[in-house]
N, C-alpha and C positions, 0 to 999 in steps of 0.2 A: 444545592440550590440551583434551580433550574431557571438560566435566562429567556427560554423559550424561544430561545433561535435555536437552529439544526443545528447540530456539529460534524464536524467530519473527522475521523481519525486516522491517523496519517502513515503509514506502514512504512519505511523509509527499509530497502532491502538491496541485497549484493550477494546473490548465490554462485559461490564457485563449486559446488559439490553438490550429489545427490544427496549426502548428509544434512545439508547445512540447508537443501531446498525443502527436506523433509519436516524438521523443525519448523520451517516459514509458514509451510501448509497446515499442519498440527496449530498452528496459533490461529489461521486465519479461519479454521474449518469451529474453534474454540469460538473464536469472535462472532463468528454465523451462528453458534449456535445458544450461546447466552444471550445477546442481542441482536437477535434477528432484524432489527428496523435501521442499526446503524448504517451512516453512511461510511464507504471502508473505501481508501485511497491507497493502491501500493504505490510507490515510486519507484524502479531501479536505477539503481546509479551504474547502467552500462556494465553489469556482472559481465564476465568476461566468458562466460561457460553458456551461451545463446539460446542451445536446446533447451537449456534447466528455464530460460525464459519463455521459450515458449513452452514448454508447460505448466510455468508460474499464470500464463497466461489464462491455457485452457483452465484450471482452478478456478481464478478471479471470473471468468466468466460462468461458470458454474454457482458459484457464489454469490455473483450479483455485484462484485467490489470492480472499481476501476482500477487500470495497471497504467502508469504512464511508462515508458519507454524513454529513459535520456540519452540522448546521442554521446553523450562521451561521458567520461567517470570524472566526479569532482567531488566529491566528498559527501559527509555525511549532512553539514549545515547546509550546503546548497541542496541536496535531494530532500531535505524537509522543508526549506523554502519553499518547494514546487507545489507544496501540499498547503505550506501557508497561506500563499497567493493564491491559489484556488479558494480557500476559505473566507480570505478577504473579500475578493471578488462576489464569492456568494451569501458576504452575510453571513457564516459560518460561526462556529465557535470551533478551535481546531483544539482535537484531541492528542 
């Protein structure tokens, strides 16, 4: 059932490996391509492996998703907060 508000879906992510970033990309490249209109939010929670960010980066910009950047690591409930609050803010419906 559709409220007919946008939703945003909220990617809440922490790559310490090219493993684990390959996986992330393989889902988000998945989400680009069954729903191409959705709105797609990563959040990192401060992965510790920098470079794997910036190419999480370049991806999301390829994609069209937004990447937020958190200054420091706090878990998994505050990194989908960031995604909540953004939805709130916009009238969202958070995925």
């Amino acid at each position: 059932m559709s409220t007919g508000r946008p939703s945003l879906a909220i990617i809440p992510a922490f790559v310490r490996s090219d493993a684990e970033l390959e996986v992330l990309l393989r889902c988000l490249v998945s989400l680009a391509t069954t729903a191409p209109d959705a709105r797609v939010m990563v959040v990192d929670d401060h992965s510790p492996e920098r470079a794997l960010v910036d190419n999480l980066q370049i991806a999301c910009d390829e994609l069209g998703f937004e990447l937020v950047r958190k200054d420091e690591n706090s878990g998994f409930s505050r990194t989908v907060n960031v995604g909540l609050r953004r939805a709130l803010e916009t009238g969202a419906d958070a995925v």
